[in-house]
SEFILO-696065 format. One record per residue (C-alpha): residue number from 1; x, y, z. Coordinates in Angstrom, 2 decimals. Layout:
<atoms>
atom num->NUM, px->X, py->Y, pz->Z
...
</atoms>
This chain:
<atoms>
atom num->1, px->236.97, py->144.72, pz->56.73
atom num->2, px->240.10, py->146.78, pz->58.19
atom num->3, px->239.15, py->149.41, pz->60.67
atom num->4, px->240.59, py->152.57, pz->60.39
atom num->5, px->241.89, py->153.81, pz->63.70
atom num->6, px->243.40, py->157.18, pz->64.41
atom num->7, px->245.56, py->157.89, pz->67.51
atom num->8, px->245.86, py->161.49, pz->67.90
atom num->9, px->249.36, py->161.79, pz->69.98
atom num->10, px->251.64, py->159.49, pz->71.10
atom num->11, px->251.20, py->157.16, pz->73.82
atom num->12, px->253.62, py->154.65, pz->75.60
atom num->13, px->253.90, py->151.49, pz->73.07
atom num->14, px->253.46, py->149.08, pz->75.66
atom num->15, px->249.80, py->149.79, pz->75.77
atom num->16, px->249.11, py->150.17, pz->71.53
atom num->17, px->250.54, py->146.21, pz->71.07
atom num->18, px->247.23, py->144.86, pz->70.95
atom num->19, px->246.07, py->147.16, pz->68.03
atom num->20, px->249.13, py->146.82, pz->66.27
atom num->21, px->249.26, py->142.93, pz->66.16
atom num->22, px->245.47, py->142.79, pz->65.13
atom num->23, px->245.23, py->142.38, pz->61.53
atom num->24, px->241.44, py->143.68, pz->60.97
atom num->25, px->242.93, py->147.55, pz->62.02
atom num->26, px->244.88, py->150.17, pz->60.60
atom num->27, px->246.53, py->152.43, pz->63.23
atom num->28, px->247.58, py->155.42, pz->62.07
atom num->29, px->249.31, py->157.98, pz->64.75
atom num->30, px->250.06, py->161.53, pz->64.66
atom num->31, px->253.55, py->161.15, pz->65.04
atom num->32, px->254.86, py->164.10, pz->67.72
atom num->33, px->254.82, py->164.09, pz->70.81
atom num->34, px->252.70, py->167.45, pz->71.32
atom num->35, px->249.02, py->168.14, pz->71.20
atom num->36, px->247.74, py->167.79, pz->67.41
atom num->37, px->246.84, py->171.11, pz->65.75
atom num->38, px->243.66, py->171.75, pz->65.20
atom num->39, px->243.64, py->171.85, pz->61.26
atom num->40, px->245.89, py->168.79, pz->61.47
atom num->41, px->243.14, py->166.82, pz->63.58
atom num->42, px->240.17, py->167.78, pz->61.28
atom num->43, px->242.54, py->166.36, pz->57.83
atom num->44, px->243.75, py->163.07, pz->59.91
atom num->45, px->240.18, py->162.14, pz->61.16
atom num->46, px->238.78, py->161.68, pz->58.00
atom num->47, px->237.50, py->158.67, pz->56.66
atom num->48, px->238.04, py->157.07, pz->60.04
atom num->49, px->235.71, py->154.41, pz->61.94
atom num->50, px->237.61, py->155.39, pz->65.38
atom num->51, px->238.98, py->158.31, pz->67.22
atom num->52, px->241.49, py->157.37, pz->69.63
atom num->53, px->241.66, py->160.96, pz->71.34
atom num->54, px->243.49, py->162.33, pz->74.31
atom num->55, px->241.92, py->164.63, pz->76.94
atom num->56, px->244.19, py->167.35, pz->75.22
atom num->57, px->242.12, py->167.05, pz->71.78
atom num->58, px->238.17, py->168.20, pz->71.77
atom num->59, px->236.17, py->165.81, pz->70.20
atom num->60, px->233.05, py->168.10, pz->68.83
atom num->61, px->230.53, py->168.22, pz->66.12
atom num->62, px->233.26, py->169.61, pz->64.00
atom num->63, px->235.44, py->166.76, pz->64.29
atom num->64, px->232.64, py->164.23, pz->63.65
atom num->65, px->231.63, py->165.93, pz->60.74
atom num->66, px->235.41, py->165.91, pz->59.35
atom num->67, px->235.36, py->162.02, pz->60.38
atom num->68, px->232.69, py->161.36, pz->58.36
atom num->69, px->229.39, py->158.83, pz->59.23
atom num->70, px->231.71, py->156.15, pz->58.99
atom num->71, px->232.92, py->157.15, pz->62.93
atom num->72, px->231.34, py->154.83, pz->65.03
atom num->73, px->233.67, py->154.88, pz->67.99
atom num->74, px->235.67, py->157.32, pz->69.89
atom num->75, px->238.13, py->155.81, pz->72.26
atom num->76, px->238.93, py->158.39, pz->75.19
atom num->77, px->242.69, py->157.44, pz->76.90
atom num->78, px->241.04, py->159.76, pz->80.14
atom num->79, px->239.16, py->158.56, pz->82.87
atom num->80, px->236.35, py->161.56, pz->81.68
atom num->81, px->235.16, py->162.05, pz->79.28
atom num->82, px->234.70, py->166.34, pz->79.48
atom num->83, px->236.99, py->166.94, pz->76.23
atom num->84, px->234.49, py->164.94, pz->74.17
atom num->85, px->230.72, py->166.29, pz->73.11
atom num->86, px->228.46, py->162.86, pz->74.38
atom num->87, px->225.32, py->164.64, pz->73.28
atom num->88, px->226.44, py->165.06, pz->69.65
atom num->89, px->227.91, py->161.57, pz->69.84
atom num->90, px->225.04, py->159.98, pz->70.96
atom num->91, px->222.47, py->161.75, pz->68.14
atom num->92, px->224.93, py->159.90, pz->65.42
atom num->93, px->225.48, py->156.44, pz->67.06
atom num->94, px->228.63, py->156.89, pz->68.17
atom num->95, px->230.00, py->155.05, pz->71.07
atom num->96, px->232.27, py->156.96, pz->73.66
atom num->97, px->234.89, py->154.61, pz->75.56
atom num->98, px->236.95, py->156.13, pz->78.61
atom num->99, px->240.12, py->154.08, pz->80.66
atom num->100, px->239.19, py->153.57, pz->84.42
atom num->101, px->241.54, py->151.74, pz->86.13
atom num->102, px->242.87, py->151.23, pz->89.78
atom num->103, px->246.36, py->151.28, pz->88.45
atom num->104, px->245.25, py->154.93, pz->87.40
atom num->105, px->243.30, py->155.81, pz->90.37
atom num->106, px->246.21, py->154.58, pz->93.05
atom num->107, px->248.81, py->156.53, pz->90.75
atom num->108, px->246.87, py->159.92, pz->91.35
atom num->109, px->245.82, py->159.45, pz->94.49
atom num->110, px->249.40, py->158.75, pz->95.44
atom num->111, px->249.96, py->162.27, pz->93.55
atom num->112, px->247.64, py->164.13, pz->96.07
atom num->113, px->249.16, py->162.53, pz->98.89
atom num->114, px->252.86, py->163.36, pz->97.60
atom num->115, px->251.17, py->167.17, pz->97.16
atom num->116, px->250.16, py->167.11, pz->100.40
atom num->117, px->253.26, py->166.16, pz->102.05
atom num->118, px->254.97, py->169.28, pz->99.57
atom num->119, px->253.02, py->172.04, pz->101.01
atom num->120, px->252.96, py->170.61, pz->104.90
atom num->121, px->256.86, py->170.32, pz->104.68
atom num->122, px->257.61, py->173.12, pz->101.94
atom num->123, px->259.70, py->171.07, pz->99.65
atom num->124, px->259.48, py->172.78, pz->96.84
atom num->125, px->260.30, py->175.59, pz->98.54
atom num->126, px->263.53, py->173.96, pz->100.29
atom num->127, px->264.34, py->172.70, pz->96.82
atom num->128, px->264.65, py->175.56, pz->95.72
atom num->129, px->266.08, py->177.54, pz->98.54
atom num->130, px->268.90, py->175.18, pz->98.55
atom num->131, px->270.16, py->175.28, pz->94.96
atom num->132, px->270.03, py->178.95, pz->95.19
atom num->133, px->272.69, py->178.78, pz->97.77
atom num->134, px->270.69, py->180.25, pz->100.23
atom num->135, px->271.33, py->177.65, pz->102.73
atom num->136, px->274.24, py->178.59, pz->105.46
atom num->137, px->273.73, py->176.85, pz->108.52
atom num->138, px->270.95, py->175.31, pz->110.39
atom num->139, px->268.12, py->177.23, pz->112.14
atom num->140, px->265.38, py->175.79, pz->114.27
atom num->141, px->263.44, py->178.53, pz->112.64
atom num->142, px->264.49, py->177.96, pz->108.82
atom num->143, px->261.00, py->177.04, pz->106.70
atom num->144, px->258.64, py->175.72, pz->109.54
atom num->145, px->256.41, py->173.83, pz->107.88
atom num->146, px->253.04, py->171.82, pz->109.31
atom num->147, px->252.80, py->168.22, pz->110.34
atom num->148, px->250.18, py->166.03, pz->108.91
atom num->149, px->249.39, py->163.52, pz->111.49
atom num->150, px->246.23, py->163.69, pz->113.57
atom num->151, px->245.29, py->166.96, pz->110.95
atom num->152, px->241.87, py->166.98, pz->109.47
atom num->153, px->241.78, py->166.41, pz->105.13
atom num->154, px->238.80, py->166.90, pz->103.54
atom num->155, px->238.01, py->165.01, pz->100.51
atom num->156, px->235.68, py->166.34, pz->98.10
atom num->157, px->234.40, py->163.15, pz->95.64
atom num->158, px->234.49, py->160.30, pz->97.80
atom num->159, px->235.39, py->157.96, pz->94.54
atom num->160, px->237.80, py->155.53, pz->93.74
atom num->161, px->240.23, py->158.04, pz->94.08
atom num->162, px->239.06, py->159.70, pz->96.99
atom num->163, px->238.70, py->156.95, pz->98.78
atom num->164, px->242.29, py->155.98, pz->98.00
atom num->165, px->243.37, py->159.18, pz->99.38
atom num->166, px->241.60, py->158.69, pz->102.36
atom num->167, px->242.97, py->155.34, pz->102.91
atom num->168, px->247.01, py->156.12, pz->102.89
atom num->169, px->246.15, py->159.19, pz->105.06
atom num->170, px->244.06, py->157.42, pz->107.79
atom num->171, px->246.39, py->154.36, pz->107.74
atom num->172, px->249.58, py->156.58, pz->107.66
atom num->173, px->249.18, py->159.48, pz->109.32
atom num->174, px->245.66, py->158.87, pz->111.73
atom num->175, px->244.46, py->161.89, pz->109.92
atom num->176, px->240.49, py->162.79, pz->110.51
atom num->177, px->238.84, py->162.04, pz->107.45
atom num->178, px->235.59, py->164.44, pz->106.28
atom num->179, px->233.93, py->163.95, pz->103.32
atom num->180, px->231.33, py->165.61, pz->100.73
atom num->181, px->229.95, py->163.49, pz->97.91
atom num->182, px->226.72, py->163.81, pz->96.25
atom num->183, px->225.19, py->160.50, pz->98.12
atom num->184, px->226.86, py->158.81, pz->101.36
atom num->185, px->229.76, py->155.95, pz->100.84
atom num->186, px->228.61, py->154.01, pz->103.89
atom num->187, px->231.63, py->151.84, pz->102.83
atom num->188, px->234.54, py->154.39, pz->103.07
atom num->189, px->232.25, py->155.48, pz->106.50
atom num->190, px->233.23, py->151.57, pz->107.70
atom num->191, px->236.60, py->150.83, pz->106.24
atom num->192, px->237.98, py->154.06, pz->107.45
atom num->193, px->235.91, py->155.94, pz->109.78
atom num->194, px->235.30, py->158.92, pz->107.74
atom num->195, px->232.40, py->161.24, pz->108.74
atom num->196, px->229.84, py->163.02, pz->106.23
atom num->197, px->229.75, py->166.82, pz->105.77
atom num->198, px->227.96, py->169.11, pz->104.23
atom num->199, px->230.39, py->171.20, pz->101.67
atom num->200, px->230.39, py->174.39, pz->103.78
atom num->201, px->230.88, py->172.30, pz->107.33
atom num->202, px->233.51, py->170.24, pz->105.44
atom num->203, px->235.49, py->173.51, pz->104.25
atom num->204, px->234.93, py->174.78, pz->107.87
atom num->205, px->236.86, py->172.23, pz->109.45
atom num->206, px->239.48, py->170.60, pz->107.11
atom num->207, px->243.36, py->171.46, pz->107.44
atom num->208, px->243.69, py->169.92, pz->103.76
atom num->209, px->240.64, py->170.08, pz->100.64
atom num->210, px->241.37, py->167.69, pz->98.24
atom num->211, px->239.03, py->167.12, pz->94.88
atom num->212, px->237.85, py->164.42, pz->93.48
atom num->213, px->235.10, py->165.49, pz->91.67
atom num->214, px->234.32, py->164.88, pz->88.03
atom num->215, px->233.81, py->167.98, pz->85.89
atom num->216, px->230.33, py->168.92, pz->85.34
atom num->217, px->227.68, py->172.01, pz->85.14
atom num->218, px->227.24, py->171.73, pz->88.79
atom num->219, px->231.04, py->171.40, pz->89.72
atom num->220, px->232.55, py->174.07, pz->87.71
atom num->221, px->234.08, py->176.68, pz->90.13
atom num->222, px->232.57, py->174.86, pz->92.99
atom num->223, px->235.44, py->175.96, pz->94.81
atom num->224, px->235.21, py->179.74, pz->94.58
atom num->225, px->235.20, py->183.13, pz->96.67
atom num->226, px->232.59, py->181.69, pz->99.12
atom num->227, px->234.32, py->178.53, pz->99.80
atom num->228, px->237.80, py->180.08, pz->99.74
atom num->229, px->236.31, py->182.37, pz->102.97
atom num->230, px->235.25, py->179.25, pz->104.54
atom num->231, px->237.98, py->177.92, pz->104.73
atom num->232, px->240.74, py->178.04, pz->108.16
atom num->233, px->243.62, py->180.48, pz->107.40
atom num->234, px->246.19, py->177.54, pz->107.27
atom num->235, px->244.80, py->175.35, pz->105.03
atom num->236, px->245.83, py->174.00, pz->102.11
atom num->237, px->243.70, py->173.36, pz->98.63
atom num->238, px->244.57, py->170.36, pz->96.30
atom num->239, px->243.75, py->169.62, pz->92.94
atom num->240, px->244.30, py->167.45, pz->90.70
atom num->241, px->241.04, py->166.59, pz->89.55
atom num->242, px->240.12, py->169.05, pz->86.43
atom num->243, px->241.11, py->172.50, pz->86.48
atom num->244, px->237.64, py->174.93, pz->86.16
atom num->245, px->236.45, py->173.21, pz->89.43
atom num->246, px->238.76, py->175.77, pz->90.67
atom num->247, px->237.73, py->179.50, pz->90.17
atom num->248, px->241.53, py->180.77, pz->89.60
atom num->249, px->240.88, py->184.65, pz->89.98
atom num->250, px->239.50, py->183.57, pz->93.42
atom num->251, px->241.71, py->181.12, pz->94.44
atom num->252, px->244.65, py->183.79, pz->93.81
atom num->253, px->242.85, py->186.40, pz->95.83
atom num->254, px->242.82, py->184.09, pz->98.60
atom num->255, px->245.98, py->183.28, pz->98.69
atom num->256, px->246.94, py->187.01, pz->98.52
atom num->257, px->244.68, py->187.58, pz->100.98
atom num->258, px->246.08, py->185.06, pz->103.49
atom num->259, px->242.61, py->183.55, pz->103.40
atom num->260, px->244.00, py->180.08, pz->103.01
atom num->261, px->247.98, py->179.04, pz->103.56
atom num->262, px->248.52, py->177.72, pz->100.41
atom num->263, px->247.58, py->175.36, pz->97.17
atom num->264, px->248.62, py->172.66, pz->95.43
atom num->265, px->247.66, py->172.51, pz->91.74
atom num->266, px->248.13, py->169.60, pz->88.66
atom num->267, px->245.01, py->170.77, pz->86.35
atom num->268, px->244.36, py->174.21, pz->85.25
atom num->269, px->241.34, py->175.85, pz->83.82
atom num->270, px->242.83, py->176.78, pz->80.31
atom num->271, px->245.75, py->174.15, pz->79.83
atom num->272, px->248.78, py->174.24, pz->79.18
atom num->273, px->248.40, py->177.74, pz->80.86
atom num->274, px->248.62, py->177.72, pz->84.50
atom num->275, px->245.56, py->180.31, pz->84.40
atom num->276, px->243.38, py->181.77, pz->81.98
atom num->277, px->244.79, py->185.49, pz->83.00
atom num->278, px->247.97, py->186.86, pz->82.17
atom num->279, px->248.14, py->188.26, pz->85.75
atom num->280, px->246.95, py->184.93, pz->87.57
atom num->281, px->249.56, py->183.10, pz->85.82
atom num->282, px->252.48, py->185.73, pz->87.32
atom num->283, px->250.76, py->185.32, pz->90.62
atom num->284, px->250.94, py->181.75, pz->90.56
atom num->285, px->254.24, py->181.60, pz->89.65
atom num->286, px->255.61, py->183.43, pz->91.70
atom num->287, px->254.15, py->182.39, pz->95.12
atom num->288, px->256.10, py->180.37, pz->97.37
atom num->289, px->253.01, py->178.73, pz->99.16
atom num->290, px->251.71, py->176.90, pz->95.75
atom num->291, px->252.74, py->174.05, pz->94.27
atom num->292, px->252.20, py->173.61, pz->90.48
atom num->293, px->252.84, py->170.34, pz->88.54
atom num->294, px->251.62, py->169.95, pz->84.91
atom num->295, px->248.94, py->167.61, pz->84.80
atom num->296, px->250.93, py->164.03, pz->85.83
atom num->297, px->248.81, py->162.94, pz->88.61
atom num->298, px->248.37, py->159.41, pz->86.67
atom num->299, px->251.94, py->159.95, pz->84.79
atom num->300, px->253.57, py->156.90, pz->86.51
atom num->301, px->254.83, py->154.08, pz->83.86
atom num->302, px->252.27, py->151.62, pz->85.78
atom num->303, px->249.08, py->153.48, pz->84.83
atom num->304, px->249.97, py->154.87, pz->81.15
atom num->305, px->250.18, py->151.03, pz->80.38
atom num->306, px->246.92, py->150.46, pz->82.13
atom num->307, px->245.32, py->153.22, pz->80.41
atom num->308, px->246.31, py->151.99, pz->76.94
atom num->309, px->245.47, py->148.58, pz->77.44
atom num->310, px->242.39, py->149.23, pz->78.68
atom num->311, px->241.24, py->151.73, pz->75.39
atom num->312, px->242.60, py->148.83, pz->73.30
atom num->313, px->240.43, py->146.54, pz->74.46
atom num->314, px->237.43, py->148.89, pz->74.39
atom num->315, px->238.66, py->149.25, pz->70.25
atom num->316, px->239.00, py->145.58, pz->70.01
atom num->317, px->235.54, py->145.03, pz->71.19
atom num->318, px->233.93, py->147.16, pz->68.92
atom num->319, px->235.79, py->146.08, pz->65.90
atom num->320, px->234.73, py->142.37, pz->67.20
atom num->321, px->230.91, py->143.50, pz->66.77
atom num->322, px->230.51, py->143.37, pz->71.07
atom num->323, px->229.90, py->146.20, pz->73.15
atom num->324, px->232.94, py->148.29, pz->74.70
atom num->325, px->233.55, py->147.75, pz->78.58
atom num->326, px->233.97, py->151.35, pz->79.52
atom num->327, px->230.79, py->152.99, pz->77.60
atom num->328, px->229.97, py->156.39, pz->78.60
atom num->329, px->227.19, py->156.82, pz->80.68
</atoms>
């Protein structure tokens, strides 16, 4: 039997080799390098027995119906799995495969840390004050920035990448390390010293908030008007776990508002737009104090290859008749 396999955007080669050497599957890719139009995804799908989406695509009743009942797997090249509709998948037998990987979790947790270090030190900012010319002599005053050793970060989601975060500050920089998480890591407490908190006590006393949280009913806009308040005047939010964890009107009225000194953003509520509003998106762009990257926390050459080698071997497994590593849950 060949297996019909559908890739809906280009990915790096050097993770698809496995899939194109195996003669029992038939790869066919949409061939630009842009997210597939909708239409376009509903006519390639058909007939297929596996979905190799991207976070970009969602994966929903209508796409299984266009598939046909011949779809028995859909391969996610994510860690989550929040683009894809598990309940529907699950009523027709379809298995959902994700890519976890530590190449993937060190890349973006080197991404927060590299955020972090932006908006302490202003880089962006510098970046961009220099090439405008603006830079005529040296000032001791000239875009004071804020160290980040012996500085409190709060990590929301004490994961894999949390807890990688974590790490490179406490080793690095001797930074305090807080942390919320729905049940206590008693091993990040030993390896690194890092105290629990409630969300509110966390948000109280944290120079940096960092997520790691997973998106789900009870994280979307966890980080809102209420928290914003909570937090110290001169500290920074990061994100670059999934955009609507962040409420976005309130996360521009804070900044505004000189409620909190600045953000760091790599995932946005309605992607590719930086904000679902016309006039959050202006705001965004045009404050000095935010940092806004589009969505490459795990872009590093390292971690694209993981990712595809690990969905290739969740494919390979099914077509094998054995049961995918990386099964939703």
């Amino acid at each position: 039997m060949i297996y019909k396999v559908f890739l809906t955007r280009k990915i790096p080669d050097v993770g698809l080799d496995a899939l194109h050497k195996n003669k029992k599957i038939s790869l066919d890719v949409y061939e630009r390098d842009q997210q597939i139009p909708r239409r376009e995804l509903l006519k390639r799908v058909k007939g297929k027995h596996v979905i190799f989406s991207l976070l970009t695509e969602k994966i929903d009743k209508q796409v299984m119906d266009a598939a046909g009942p011949q779809l028995k797997l859909i391969a996610n090249y994510a860690v989550g799995f929040d683009n894809v509709d598990l309940k529907e998948a699950a009523k027709r037998g379809i298995m959902v495969t994700n890519t976890p990987h530590d190449r993937v979790n060190e890349s973006v947790a080197e991404h927060t840390v590299a955020l972090m270090f932006g908006l302490a030190h202003r880089l962006v900012e510098a970046d961009a004050f220099t090439r405008a010319g603006k830079y005529h002599t040296w000032s001791p005053s000239l875009l004071l920035g804020t160290d980040l050793i012996n500085k409190t970060v709060g990590i929301i989601g004490a994961g894999r990448i949390g807890g990688g975060v974590v790490k490179r500050l406490r080793d690095g920089f001797h930074m305090k390390i807080v942390y919320n998480n729905p049940t206590r890591n008693k091993e990040l407490e030993k390896e690194t010293g890092a105290k629990f908190r409630t969300l509110d006590a966390l948000l109280k006393e944290s120079d940096f908030v960092s997520l790691h949280v997973p998106l789900l009913k009870e994280t979307h806009h966890l980080m809102s008007t209420k928290q914003f308040k909570l937090m110290k005047p001169t500290a920074f939010l990061i994100n670059t776990a999934r955009g609507p964890i962040v409420d976005e009107r309130a996360l521009v009225h804070a900044l505004e508002k000189k409620e909190i000194a600045g953000a760091a953003l790599d995932v946005y509520e309605c992607e590719p737009m930086i904000a679902c509003n016309p006039r959050q998106i202006k705001a965004l762009r045009k404050m000095k104090q935010v940092i806004l990257t589009p969505h490459i926390a795990s872009a590093t050459i390292e971690a694209r290859k993981a990712m595809g080698e690990v969905a290739s071997k969740n494919i390979l497994a099914f077509i094998n008749g054995k049961t995918p590593p990386n099964l939703a849950k």
